[in-house]
N, C-alpha and C positions, 0 to 999 in steps of 0.2 A: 524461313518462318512463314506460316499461313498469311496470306496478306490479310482478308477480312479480318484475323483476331487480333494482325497490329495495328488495324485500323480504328479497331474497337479500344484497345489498350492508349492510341493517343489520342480518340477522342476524350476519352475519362481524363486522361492528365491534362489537355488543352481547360478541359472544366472548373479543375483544381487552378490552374493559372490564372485563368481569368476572374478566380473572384477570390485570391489570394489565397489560399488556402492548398496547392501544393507542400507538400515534406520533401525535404531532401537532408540525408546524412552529411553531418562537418565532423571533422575525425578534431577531436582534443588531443592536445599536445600535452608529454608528462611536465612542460615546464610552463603551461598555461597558470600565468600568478594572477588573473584576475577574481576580485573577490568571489568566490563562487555560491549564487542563491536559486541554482538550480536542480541541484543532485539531490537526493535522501540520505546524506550521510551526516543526518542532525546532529552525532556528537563527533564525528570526527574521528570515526574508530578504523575509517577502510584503511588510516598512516599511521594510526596509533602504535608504537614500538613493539609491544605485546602483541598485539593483532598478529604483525610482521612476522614477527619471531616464529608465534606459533603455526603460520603458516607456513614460512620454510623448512623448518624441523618434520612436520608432516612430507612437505615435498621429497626432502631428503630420504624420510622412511620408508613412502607409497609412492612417490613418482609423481609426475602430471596429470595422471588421469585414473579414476578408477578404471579406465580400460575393459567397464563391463554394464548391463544391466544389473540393476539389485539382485533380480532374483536368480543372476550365474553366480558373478565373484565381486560384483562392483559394491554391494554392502559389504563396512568394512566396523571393525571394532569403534574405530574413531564415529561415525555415523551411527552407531547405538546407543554410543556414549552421550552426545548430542542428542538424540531423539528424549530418551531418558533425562537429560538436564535439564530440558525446555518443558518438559510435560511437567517435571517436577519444581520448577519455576514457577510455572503457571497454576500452581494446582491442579493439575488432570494426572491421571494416572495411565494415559495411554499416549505416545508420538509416533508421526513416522513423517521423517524428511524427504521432497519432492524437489525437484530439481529449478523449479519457478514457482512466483505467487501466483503468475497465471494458471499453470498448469496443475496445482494445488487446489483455486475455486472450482475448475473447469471441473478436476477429477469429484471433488464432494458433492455438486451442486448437480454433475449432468449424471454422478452414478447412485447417491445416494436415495432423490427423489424420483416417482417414477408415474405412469399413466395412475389416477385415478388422486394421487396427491395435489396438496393447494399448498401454492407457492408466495408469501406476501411480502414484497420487498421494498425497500425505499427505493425510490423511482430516479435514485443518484448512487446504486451500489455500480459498483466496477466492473466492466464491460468483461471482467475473465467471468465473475457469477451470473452475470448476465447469459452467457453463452454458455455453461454449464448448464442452467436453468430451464433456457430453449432446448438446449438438447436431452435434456432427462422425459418430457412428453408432457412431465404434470401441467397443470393448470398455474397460470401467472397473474397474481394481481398485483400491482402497482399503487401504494399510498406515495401521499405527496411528504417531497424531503424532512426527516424528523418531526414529521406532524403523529406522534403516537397516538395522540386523539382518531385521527382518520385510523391508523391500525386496527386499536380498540372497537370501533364501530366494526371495521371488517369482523374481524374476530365472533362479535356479535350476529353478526347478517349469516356466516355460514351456517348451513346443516351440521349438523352431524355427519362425517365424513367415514367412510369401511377404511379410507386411505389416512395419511398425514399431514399433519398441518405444519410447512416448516417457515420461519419467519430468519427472514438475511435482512442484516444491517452491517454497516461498518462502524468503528469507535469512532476513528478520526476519518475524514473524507479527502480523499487525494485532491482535488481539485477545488473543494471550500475551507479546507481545513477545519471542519465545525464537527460536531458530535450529537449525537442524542444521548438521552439521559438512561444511561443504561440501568440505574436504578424500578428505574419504571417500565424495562424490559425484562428487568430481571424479576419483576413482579407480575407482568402478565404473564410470565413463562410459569408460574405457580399457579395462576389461576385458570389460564387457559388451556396448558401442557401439550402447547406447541413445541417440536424443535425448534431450537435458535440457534444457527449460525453465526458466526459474529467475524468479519476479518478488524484484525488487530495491526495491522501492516503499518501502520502511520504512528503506532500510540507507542509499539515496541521501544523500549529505552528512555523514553520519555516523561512518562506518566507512572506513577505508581511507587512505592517507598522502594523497593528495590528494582524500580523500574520495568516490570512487566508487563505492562500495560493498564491500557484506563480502566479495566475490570479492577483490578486493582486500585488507579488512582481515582475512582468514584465510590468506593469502598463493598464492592460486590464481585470478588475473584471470584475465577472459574464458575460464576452465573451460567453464562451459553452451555449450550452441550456440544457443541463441536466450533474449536477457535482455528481461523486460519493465519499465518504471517510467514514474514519472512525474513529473512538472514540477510537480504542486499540492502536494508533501508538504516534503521539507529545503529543494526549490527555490523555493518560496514563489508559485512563477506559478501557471498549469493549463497540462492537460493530459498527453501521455503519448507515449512513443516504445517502438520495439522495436528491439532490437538482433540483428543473425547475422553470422557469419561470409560466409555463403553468401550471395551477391545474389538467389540463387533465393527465397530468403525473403522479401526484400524486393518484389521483381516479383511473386510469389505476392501479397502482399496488397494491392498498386495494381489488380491486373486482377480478383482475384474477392474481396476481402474488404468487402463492403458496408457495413459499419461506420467503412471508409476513406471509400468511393465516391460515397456519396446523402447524406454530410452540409454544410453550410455550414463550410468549414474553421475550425482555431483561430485567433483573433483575430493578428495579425501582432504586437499588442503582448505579446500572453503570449510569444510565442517570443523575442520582444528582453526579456522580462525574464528569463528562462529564462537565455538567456546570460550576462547579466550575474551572474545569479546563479553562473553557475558558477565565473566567476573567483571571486566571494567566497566560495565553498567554499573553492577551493584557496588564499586569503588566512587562511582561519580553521584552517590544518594545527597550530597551535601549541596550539590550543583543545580540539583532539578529545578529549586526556587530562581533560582537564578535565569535557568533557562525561559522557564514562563515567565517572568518578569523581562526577560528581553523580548518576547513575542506581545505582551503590550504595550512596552516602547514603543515597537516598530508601529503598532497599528495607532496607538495614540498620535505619533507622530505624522503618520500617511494620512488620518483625517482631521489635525491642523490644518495639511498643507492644501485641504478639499478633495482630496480622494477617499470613496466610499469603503469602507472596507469593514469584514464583522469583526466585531468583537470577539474576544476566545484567549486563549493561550497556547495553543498547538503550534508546532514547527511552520506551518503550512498560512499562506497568507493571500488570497487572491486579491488581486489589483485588478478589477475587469474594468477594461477599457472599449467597448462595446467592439467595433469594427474591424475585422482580420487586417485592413490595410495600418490604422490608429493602432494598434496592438504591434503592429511589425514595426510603426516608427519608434515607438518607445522602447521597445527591444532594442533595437539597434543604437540606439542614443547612449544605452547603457550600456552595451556592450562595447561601443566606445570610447564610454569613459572608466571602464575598467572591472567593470562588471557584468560575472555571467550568469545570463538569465535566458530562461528559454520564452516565447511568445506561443502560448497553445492558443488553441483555436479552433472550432467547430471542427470535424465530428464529435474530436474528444471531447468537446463542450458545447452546450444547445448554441442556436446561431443568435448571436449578436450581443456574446460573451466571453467574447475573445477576452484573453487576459496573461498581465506576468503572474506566474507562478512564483509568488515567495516561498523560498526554503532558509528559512534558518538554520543557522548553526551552531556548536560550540565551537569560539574558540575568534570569530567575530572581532577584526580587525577595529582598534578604536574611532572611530569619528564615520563608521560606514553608514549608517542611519543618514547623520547630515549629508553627507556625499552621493547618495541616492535618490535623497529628496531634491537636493539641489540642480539632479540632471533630471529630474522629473517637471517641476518648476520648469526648466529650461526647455523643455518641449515643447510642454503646455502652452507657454508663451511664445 
């Protein structure tokens, strides 16, 4: 190996050590029973029986792997099936399944917009739209997190553009778990007839009477013009789809989105568990109150105990604990007492907001609230 470029690669990791904030992969065990609040699998559908089922039954008929790109043999009856459930779930009239929610922003965001378009995003959307958005050329403006007021103002400040005006937010926010009011996006988008992008990734299975999301549980489905999400989070499978109105959307990203095009398609068994899963969404409508009322348990309960945390009802609950080193001890405290939780930490969050990522879930072993709080307490002190 070139010595200069290993020397350059361990000074970068020596940086990362020194001020906590190195990543290193820990493999999970299938027999890890500690509580777990750090995955996306909010209802518990990746061991749900049905899930199962319908993913081996697929394995049995198509094998391990589609063993191809889409656009040879790897699109399969069962991945149309899917694309068409989700669209028609969602209200859109058009799908097409992507292999990642990364690789889903990346493809809409870096192909759909281009030099001479204006870009307005909340300044907390997810590093895949973000890098889609770099790479497409347009112009990028950044409002502050769910501040629709500053949007609005932009909206206003621009010219008139020969280009497009596309506007990316998220439902639910991976890292605050909070939302904007999509009502009030679904109404600039009428008066100002911008694109709106919307990722749905956190809200999927959650929100909404039959669980499709918060377009839905804020009572404005299929508002955006183009929704992204994905299969590995409420749905418990992998993978990711994009939804539009517009077919042109959909054509746009089979013929130039290469993150469709050069890869080995998704497994034909995730897309059959995908669907399976969706009917157990729409079987678990009686539960959703349930769900949100356990997400303000937990947050009522975390600032009893004087920990800051937002208000909301989303799966997602940040504990920031300021300090990558403070954020590692309380991780670990908890993960010794039988809870798994991961400790993020700058890049993926501004610096000196380090914090545990709460994941909720269905299914929420009883007295785990008290038992959380109790090894929280016991740090603190």
């Amino acid at each position: 190996m070139n010595a200069a470029l290993l020397q350059r690669l361990r000074q970068a990791l020596v940086q990362r050590e020194g001020s906590a904030l190195r990543r290193r992969l820990v493999a999970r065990a299938a027999d890890d029973h500690r509580v777990n609040l750090a995955d996306n699998d909010y209802l518990g559908l990746a061991r749900d029986p049905a899930v199962v089922a319908a993913a081996t039954a697929a394995l049995q008929a198509w094998g391990a792997s589609s063993s191809a790109s889409p656009l040879v043999t790897g699109y399969t009856e069962l991945h149309q099936k899917l694309e068409r459930t989700l669209a028609a779930w969602q209200g859109y009239a058009h799908g097409l399944v992507l292999n990642t929610g990364y690789s889903a922003n990346a493809a809409v965001l870096g192909g759909l917009p281009r030099k001479g378009d204006l870009i307005l995003a909340d300044r907390l959307v997810h590093a895949s739209m973000l890098d889609g958005i770099l790479k497409s050329g347009a112009r990028l403006r950044r409002f502050a997190h769910n501040d629709l007021d500053a949007l609005e103002l932009m909206l206003h400040e621009e010219p008139a553009l020969d280009g497009v005006i596309f506007v990316v937010t998220e439902s639910v926010y991976s890292m605050d778990g909070d939302s904007p009011d999509l009502r009030r996006l679904a109404s600039l988008r009428q008066r100002f007839g911008f694109c709106w992008v919307l990722d749905e990734a956190h809200a999927t299975g959650w929100y909404g009477a039959t669980g499709s999301g918060l377009q839905e549980g804020q009572g404005v489905p299929a508002a955006a013009d183009i929704v992204v999400g994905t299969l590995g989070k409420g749905l418990g499978s992998h993978g990711a789809y994009v939804l539009a109105h517009a077919p042109e959307v959909r054509d746009t990203l089979i013929n130039f989105a290469g993150e469709f095009i050069y890869s080995t398609y998704l497994a034909p068994a995730s897309a059959a568990a995908a669907l399976a899963a969706i009917d157990r969404v729409r079987e678990l409508a009686s539960e959703r109150p349930a769900l949100h009322a356990l997400s303000v348990e937990w947050r009522d309960g975390l600032c009893a105990a004087g920990f800051a945390v937002p208000s909301g009802d989303s799966p997602i609950i940040p504990l920031i604990l300021g300090d990558s080193d403070v954020t590692l001890r309380y991780a670990e405290a908890l993960r010794g007492a039988g809870f798994l939780v991961s400790a993020i930490r700058p890049p993926t969050v501004p610096v000196r907001t380090g914090r545990i990522r709460i994941s909720l879930r269905r299914g929420l072993p009883a007295g785990s609230l008290a038992s959380f709080l109790s090894v929280l307490k016991g740090v603190s002190a």
